[in-house]
Structures are given as C-alpha cells and as structure tokens.
KEKESE-691927 format. One record per residue (C-alpha): residue in three letters; x, y, z. Coordinates in steps of 0.001 Angstrom, whole numbers, plus 500000, padded with zeros to 6 digits. Each point is the difference from the previous one (the first is absolute). Example, Ala and Ser with C-alpha at 12.3 -4.5 7.8 and 13.67 -1.06 7.14 Angstrom:
BEGIN
Ala512300495500507800 Ser501370503440499340 
% end
This chain:
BEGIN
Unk500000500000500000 Unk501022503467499401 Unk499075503203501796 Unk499792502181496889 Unk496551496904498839 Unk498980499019503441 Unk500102503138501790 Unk500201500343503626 Unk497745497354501226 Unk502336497042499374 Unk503042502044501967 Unk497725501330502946 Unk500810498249503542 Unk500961497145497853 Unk503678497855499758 Unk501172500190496747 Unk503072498652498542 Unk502159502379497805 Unk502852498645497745 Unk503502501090500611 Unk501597501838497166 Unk503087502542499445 Unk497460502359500683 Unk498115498744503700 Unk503242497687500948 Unk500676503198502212 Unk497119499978502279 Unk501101496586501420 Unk503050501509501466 Unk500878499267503390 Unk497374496992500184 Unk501448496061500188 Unk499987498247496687 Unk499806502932498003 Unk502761498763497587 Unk497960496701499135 Unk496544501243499543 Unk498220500559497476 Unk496713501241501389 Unk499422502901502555 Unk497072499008502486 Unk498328503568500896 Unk496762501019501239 Unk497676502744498562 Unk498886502769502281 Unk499425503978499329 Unk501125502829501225 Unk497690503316499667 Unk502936502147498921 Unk502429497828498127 Unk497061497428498509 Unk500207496715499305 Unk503241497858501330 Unk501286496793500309 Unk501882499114503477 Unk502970497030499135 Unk499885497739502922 Unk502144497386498605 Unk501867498485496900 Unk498631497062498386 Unk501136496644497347 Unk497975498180497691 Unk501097497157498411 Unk498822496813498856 Unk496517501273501222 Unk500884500358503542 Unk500831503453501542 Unk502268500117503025 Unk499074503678502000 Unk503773501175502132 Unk499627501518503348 Unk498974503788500003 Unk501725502648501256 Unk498109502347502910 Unk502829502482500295 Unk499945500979495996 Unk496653501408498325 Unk500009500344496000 Unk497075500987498455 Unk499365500082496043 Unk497521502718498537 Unk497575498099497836 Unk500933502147496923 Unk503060498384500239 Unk498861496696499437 Unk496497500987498212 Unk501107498069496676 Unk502008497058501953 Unk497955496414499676 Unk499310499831503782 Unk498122496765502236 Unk497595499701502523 Unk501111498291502384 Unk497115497516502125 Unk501800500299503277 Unk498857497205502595 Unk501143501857502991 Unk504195499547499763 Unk500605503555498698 Unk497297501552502181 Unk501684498189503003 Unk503425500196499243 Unk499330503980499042 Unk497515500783502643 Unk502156503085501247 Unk500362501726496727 Unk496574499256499021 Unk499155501420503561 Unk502388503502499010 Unk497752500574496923 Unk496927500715502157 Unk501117503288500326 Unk498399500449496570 Unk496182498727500862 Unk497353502881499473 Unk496480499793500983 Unk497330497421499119 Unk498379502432497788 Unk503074500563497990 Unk501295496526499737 Unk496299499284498767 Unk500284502201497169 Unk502999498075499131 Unk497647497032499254 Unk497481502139497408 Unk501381498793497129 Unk497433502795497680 Unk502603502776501955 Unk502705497962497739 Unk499705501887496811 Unk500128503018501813 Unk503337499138502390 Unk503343500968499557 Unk502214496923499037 Unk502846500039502411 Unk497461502337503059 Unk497014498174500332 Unk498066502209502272 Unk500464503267497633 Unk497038499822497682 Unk499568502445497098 Unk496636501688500957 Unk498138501800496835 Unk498803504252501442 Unk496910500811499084 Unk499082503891499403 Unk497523501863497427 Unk502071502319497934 Unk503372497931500131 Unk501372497081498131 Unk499711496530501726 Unk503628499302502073 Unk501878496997501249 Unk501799500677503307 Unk501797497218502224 Unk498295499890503664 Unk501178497587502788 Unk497440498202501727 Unk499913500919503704 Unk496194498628500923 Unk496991498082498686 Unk496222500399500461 Unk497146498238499421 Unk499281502661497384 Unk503036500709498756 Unk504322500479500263 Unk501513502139501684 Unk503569501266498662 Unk502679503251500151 Unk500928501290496849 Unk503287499809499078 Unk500334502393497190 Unk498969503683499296 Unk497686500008497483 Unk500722501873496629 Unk496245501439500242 Unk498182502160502507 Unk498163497412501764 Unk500094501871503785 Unk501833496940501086 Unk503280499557500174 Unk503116497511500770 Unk499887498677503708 Unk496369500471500134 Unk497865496711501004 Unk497034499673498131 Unk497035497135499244 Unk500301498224496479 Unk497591497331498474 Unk499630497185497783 Unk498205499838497439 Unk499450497608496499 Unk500401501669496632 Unk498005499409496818 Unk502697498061498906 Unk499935497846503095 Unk503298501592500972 Unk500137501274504133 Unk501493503152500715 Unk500115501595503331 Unk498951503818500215 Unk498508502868501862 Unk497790502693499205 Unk501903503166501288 Unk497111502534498547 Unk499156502326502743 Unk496407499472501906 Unk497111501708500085 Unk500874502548503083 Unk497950500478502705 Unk499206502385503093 Unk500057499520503745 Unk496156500754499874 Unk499526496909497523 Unk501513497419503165 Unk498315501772502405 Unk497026497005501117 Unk502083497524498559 Unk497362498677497341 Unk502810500645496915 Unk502185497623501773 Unk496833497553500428 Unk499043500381496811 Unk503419499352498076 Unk500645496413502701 Unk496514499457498164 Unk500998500114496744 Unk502762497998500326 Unk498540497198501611 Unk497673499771497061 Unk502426500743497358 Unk503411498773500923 Unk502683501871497624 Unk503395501695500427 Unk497963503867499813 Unk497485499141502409 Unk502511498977502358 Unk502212503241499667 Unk496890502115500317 Unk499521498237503594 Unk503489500281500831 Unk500170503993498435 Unk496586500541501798 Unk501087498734503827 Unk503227500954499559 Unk498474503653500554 Unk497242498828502141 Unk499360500213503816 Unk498535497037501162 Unk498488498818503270 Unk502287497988502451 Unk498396497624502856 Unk501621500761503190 Unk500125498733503950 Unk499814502716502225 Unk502545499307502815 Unk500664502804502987 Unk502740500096501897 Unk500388498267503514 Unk499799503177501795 Unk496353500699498020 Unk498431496222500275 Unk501165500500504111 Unk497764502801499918 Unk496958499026498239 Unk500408497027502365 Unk500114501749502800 Unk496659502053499125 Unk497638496392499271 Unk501565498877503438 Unk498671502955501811 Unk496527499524498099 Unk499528496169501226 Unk497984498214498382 Unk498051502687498529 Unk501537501846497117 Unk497227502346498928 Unk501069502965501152 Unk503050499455497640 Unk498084500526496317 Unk500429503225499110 Unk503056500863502157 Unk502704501122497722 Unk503341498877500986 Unk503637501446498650 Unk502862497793499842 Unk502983501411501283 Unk502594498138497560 Unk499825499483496202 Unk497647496798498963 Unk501614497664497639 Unk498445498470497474 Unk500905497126498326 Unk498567498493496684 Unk498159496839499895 Unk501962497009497546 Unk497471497447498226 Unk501293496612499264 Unk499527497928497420 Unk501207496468500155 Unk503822500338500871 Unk500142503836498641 Unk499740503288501797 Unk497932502998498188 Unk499840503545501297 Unk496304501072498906 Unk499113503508498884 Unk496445501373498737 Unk498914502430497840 Unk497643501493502442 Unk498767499318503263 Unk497130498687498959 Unk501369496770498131 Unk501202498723503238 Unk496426499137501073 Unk499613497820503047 Unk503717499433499890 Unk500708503898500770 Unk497609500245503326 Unk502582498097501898 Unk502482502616499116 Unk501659503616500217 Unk500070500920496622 Unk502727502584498987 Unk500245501231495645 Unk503727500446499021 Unk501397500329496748 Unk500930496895498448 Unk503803500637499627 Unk499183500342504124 Unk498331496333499852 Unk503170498887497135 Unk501946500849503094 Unk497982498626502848 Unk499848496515498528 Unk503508500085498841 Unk501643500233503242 Unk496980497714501774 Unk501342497338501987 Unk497770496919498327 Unk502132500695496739 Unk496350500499498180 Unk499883498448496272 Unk498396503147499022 Unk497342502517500769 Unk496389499062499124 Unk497724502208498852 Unk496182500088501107 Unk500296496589500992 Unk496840499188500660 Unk498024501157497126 Unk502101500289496543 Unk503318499011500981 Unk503311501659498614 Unk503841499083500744 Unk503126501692499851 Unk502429497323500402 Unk503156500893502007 Unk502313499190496666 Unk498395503145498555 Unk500484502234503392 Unk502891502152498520 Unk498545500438496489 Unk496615501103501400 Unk502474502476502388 Unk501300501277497057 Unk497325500447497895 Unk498803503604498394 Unk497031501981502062 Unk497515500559497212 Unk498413502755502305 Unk499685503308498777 Unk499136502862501885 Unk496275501587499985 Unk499381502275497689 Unk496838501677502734 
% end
C-alpha cells in the first residue's frame, strides 16, 4: 500500500512496515539490527502541527516468508514525515500483541497527541475526506459563502463537533471581505452537491439585525427554537444561536441566606411557638448578601444548566424557585465554571427544547451581536 492511493486511514494508529532504502536506511540509526533489515516497523500517529508521522520502534527482516522484529531502542526516537514515504510500497502489519507489548512505553509517549472525542470522531467521517488536507487531516478546506463575492476555499482546523455541525479556526486570511478573518473559530457544514460530491461550507452573509426591544418577552427566541425543531437545517440553527446569543433568558435559582440570616429568621418562628400567623406580612431584611445558586437538570449520566426564554416557560417547574434574567453570555459563564461539568445548557426544557452543547461554548462566545440600537 502506498500513502499517496490509500491515504491516511491505512497509516493512522496502525504498524506498518516500511522498506529500507538509501533513502530511509537513516532513520534506523542507533536501533539493533539496523544493518540487516530490510523493513522499518513504525506506527502511525498525528501530530496537530507537524501532521501525519510515523514513530520507528524497531528494525525488521523478512526472508523466506518469516520476519524476525530486533529489540527497540527507548532512549532514541526517529520519526519519518509521511511525505517522505507517501510513494514507498508500505504493509500493514496485523500485530497480535508482541509489538504493542514489547513497545508499550513508546506507544504510551505518543498519547501526548490524543485530542477530544469529538475530534478524533471527525477523523472517522470519511465524506470530510475529499475535503482534508493530505498530510493534516484535521484542516479541512471549508467553501465562504457571501452575496456579492465569489465562492472561496480556505483551510480551517477542526477544533469541535456538534450535532448540527463542525466547529473549526481558520487558518488563512481570506483574499475577500468576508468580516472573518484568520484565527477566528467559526461553524461549517456538510452538505451533498448535485453532482453527489460533499463539500463543507458556511454561509458568512450577515443576518437580519435586530433591536433590544425585539428580545424583550423572549417570544423571538421561542419562536426561532420553534422553527428549528420543525425544520432542522444549518440557517435555522444559526438564527437560534444569533438570536440567544443576544438574548436574556430566565435562570432557575435556590435562594440560600447566610448563617447569620437563617439564625435570625429562626430565632423569630421560635419566639412565635407553634403559631406563626402573626409572621405573614412581616417584612424581614437580611443583613448579608443571599446567594443564589442555579438549579442543574440531569439527564441520564449528563449534567444540563437550563435557561428559559421567559419566566413563564418554566411553568410548575419555576414555583419552586428564585428566578433571576441574566444575559446569556452571563448563563455561557455560569454553566461553564458549574461544578457538575454540565453537557450543555438547555433551553426551555420543558416545552420546545433547545441545546447548546458545551463543544460550541467558545464559538457561541464569540459570535457577532446582531443588535442594533433603537432608532425611537
């Protein structure tokens, strides 16, 4: 097999055996049996910045259709850039547990490149192939989207995946004025051409803009979860995002007084005994500042930090709570920093349900207010 036909799939977290030449004879330097190989026994990994590599771990014979693996060498690491051996007619290599056992510690030093779940799934998609960079597999050229400006290709490295969509940084300045710009983390999609091709894309037209007075009850923000629960596509779900991202919404709360206050309101039902009439209607000031702390729903073995678009959709739910209305950047960073670890924030959970999972927190951070200011 070859790298420059198979592509990366056959190299990735695989052992492969690479044939010693003039030109890769040098990478077995320093290991035992290096003079009577013919085969270099390496295993595929990748590295975000340098892409994909091969780490040697030993040298290797064939002959007479047995192969004889030497000892490795833990004090020496050699690594071979794919592109160096794209065109070379490589081998996989069905290891029954001898390299994995007698390599265990190397294997163990190339943890250091793991990413998240969510990346290494997008790893598996092979539609995201055609649109991958050969030798950086998580760098995907991403097609921009704009009325008025020609179509453009620009390489973006996945950092995050959705349910919806992916969520990558661009790594080049585009040549057109698309208001974004290298660094910048934005949401891309897949889609199916009519020539069954898949390209990945975003739509980087600016929205409709809106006032403060158009959030105000909260029904926009209703309405939009609404229409994307009946029609799931990649605009309905950036209006949501666009529309809470400049939204306050409703947070359910527990009250909690300090010990100095509870003492107190103690103290005032003790000297009422049993009857506690004479206490509706009394006002009473707390002397410290009341904490409140939002409630966490749970679902299965995940944590979600709910938010509602007005006090209302809470319903029965709400009664049981102090309900406090914060901008949602104010929730983003309430349920960020929550001790439960939430899996996201959940929208009007108990009527038309809405999540922002926590692999989009920072592009929903970094999103574009669409607010303009009242022209009254």
């Amino acid at each position: 097999m070859k790298y420059s036909e198979t592509g990366f799939r056959a190299f990735y977290k695989h052992f492969v055996a690479i044939p010693v030449s003039d030109r890769t004879k040098s990478y077995l330097e320093g290991f035992p049996g290096c003079d009577e190989a013919n085969y270099i026994v390496a295993y595929g990994y990748y590295d975000r910045e340098s892409g994909l590599n091969l780490e040697v771990l030993c040298a290797a014979r064939y002959l007479d259709n047995k192969v004889q693996y030497a000892a490795g060498n833990e004090s020496v690491s050699s690594t071979i850039r794919i592109n160096n051996i794209a065109d070379d007619e490589c081998y996989l290599i069905n290891d029954k547990g001898e390299l994995t056992r007698d390599h265990k510690k190397k294997l163990d030093m190339l943890s250091a490149y793991d990413v998240s779940e969510d990346i290494e799934n997008t790893r598996s998609m092979p539609f995201l192939d055609a649109s991958r960079d050969k030798v950086f597999i998580d760098d995907i050229s991403v097609h921009l989207y704009k009325d008025g400006l020609e179509p453009e290709k620009c390489l973006t490295r996945i950092t995050g995946l959705g349910k919806h969509s992916i969520v990558g940084v661009l790594l080049e300045e585009p040549k057109q004025k698309f208001g974004w710009h290298k660094g910048e983390t934005i949401v891309f999609f897949v889609k199916e051409e009519e020539d069954k091709s898949v390209i990945c894309f975003t739509d980087m037209n600016p929205s409709k803009r809106i006032t403060a007075e158009d959030l105000e009850d909260g029904s926009m923000l209703k309405e939009a979860v609404e229409k994307f629960q009946a029609e799931r596509n990649e605009p309905n779900f950036l209006d949501v995002l666009e529309i809470l991202r400049d939204s306050y919404v409703w947070i359910p709360c527990y009250a909690i007084l300090s010990e100095e206050d509870q003492e107190r309101i103690k103290k005032m039902c003790d000297e009422n005994g049993d009857d506690l009439s004479d206490l509706v209607g009394k006002e009473f000031t707390n002397a410290d500042a009341v904490r409140f702390v939002p409630d966490i729903l749970q679902h299965g073995d995940e944590y979600f930090f709910p938010v509602f678009s007005s006090a209302e959709e809470m319903g029965e739910y709400g009664d049981r709570f102090s309900k406090l209305q914060r901008h949602s950047l104010e929730a983003l960073a309430l349920a960020t920093n929550n001790e439960k670890n939430v899996a996201g924030i959940v929208l009007n959970a108990f009527s038309t349900p809405f999540v922002l999972e926590r692999q989009i927190f920072d592009v929903f951070k970094n999103m574009k207010s669409r607010i303009e200011l009242s022209k009254s």
